[in-house]
C-alpha positions as CSV (number, residue, x, y, z in Angstrom):
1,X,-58.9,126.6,83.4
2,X,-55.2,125.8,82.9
3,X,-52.8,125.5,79.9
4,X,-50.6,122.5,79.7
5,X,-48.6,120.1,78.0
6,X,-48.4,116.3,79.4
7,X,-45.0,114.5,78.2
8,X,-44.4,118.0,75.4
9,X,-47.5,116.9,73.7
10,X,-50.4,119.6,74.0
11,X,-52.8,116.5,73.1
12,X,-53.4,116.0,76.8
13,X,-56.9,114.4,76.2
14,X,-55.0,111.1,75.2
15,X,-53.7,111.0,78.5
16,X,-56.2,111.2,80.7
17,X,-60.4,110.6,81.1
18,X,-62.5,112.4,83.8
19,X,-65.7,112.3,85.7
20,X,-67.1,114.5,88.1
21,X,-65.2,112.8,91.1
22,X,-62.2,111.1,89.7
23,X,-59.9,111.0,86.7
24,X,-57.8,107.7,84.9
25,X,-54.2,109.3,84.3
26,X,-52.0,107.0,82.0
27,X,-48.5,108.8,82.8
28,X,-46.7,109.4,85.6
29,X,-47.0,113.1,85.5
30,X,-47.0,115.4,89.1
31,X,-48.0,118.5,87.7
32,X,-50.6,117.1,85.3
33,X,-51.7,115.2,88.1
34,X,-52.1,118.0,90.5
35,X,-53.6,120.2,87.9
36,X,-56.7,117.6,87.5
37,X,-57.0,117.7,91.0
38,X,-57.0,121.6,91.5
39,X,-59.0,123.0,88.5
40,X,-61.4,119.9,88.7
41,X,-61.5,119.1,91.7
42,X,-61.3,114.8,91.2
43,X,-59.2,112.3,93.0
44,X,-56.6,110.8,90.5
45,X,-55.9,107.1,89.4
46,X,-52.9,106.7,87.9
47,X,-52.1,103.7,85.3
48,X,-52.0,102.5,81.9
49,X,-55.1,100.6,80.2
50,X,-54.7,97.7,78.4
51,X,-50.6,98.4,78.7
52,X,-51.2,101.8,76.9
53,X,-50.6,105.5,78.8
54,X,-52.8,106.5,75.8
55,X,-55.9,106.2,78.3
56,X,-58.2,108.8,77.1
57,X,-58.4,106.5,74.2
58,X,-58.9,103.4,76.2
59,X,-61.8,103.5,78.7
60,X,-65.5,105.4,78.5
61,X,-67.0,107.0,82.0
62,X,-69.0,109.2,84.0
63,X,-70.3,109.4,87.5
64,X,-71.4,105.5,87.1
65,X,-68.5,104.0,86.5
66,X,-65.9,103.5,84.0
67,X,-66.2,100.9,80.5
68,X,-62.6,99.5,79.3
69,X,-62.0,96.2,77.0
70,X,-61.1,92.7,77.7
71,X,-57.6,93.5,76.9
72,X,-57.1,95.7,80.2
73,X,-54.2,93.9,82.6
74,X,-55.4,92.1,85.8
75,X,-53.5,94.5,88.1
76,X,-54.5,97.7,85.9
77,X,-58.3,96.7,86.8
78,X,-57.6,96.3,90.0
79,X,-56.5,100.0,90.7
80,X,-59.3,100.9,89.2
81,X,-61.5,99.1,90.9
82,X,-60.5,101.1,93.7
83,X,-62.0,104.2,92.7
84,X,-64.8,103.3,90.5
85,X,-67.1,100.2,89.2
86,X,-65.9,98.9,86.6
87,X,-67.0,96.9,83.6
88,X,-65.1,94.7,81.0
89,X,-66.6,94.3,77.7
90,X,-65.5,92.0,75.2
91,X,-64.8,93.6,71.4
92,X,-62.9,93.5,69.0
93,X,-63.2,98.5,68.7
94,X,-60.5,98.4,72.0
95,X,-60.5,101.6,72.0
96,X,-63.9,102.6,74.0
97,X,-62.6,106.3,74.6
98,X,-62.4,106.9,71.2
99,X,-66.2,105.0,70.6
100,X,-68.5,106.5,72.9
101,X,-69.0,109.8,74.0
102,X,-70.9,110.1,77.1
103,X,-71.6,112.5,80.3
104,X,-74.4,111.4,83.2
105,X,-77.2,111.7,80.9
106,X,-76.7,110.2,77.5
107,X,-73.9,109.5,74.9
108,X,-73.3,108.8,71.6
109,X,-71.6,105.5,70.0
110,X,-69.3,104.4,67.0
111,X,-72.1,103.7,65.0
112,X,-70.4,100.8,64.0
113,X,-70.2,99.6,67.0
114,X,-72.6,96.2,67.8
115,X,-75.4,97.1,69.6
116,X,-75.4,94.5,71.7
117,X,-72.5,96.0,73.2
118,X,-74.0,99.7,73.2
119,X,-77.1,97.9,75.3
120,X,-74.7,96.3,78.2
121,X,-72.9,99.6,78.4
122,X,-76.2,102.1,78.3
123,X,-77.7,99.4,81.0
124,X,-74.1,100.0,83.0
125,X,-74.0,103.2,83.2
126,X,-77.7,103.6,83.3
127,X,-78.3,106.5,80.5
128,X,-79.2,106.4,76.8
129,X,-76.6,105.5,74.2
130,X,-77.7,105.9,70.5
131,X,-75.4,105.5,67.7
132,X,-74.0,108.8,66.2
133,X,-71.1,110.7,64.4
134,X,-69.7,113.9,64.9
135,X,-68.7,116.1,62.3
136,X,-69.4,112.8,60.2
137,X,-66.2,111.4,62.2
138,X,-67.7,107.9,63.9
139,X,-64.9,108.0,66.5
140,X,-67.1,110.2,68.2
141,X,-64.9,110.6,71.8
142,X,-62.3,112.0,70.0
143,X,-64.5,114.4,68.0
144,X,-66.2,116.2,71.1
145,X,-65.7,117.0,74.6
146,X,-68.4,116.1,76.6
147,X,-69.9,117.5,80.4
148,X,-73.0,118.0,82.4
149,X,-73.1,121.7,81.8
150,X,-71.9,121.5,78.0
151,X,-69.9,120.5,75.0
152,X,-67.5,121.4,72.1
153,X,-67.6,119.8,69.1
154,X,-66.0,119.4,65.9
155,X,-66.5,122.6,63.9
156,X,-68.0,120.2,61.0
157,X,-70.2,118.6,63.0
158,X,-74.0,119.2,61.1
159,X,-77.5,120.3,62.8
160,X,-78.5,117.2,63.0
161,X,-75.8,115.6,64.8
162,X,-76.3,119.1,66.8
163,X,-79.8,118.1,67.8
164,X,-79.1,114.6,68.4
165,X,-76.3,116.0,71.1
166,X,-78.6,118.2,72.8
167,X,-81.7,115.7,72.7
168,X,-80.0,112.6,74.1
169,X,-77.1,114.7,76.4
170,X,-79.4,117.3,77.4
171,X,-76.9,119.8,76.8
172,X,-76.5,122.8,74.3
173,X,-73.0,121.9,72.4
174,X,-71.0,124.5,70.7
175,X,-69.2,124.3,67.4
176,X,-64.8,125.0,68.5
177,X,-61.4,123.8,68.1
178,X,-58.4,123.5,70.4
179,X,-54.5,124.1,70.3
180,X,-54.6,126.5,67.4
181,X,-56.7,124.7,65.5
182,X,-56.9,121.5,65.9
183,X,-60.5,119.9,65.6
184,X,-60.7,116.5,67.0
185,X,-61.2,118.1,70.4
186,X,-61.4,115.2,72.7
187,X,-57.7,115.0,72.0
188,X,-57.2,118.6,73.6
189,X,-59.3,119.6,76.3
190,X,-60.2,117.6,79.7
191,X,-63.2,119.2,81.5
192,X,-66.2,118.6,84.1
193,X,-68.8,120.7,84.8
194,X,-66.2,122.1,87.8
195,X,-63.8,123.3,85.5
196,X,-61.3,122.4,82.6
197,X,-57.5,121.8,81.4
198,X,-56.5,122.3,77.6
199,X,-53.4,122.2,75.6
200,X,-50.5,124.9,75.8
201,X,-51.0,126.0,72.5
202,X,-54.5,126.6,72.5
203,X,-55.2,130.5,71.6
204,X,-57.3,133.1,73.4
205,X,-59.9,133.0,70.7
206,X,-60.2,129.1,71.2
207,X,-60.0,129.7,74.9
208,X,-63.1,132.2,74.9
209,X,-65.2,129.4,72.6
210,X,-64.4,127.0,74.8
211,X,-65.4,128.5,78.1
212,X,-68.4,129.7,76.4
213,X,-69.4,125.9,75.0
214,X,-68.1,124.0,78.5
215,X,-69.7,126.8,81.1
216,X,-72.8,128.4,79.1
């Protein structure tokens, strides 16, 4: 676990997404970057996504590969394609961060999102997608943090939205916050089942939910 600020923001989810063995960094950053290495042990990739550092917001992944839009840049694929396999889907909801919600298992979708598109991406990355909300908030990326050991969700999110968590993530997800309060969690915390990072001004209350939700 580590404290830290990317840039003076403590929103460091928007900077970065993570797997198990790699993570997308949008900034140039050496301490975040060495901090994602050490506490969760991934190799880093660093560059923007569709021209934006914001790239926990742009591109979906787990161990399988990572999902971006059309509107990604030539040479940004190309370092990605480096590390990982890579697919390109064409919509007009850019932002696949903030749409899907996934780990090795399962995920969840936008529910407005065209289901065409959840089919290509479910068949890619070989799991289950179903459509879903968390907390009632359909940009469900931003509303959760996600692993293979656990989750934390937004404090509003509803049993049912609960179950449909555990059932298609097979994971036991834990009501939280992050950064003294703040709810749309995906913004805040970056984790794998190895460890995770989470904004400087998370308290030790949040901290203790947290570990308790990610490593149960």
């Amino acid at each position: 676990m580590k404290l830290l600020a990317v840039r003076g923001s403590p929103l460091i989810g928007l900077f970065a997404k993570v797997s198990e063995e790699f993570a997308i960094v949008g900034v140039q950053d050496e301490k975040f970057e060495q901090s994602l290495k050490e506490v969760l042990g991934v190799e880093v990739v660093t560059t923007t996504i569709s021209g934006s550092e914001l790239v926990g917001a742009m591109v979906a992944l787990n161990s399988r590969g990572a999902v971006v839009s059309d509107c990604i840049l030539t040479k940004e694929l190309e370092k990605l394609k480096k590390i990982v396999e890579v697919k390109v889907i064409s919509t007009q909801m850019t932002c696949i961060g903030n749409n899907f919600l996934i780990n090795d298992y399962g995920g969840l979708a936008h529910p407005e999102m065209p289901s065409e598109i959840v089919e290509e991406i479910s068949d890619f990355l070989d799991i289950e997608i179903i459509p879903g909300t968390v907390g009632g908030i359909k940009t469900v990326g931003m509303a959760a943090v996600v692993t293979n050991r656990g989750a934390l969700v937004h404090p509003n999110t509803n049993d049912w939205e609960m179950r449909k968590i555990r059932n298609v993530m097979r994971i036991e997800p834990l009501k939280g916050t992050a950064n003294f309060g703040n709810d749309m969690v995906g913004s805040s915390v970056i984790a794998n089942s190895k460890g995770y990072l989470v904004g400087r001004d998370t308290t030790g209350y949040e901290l203790g939910v947290i570990e308790e939700a990610l490593f149960p």
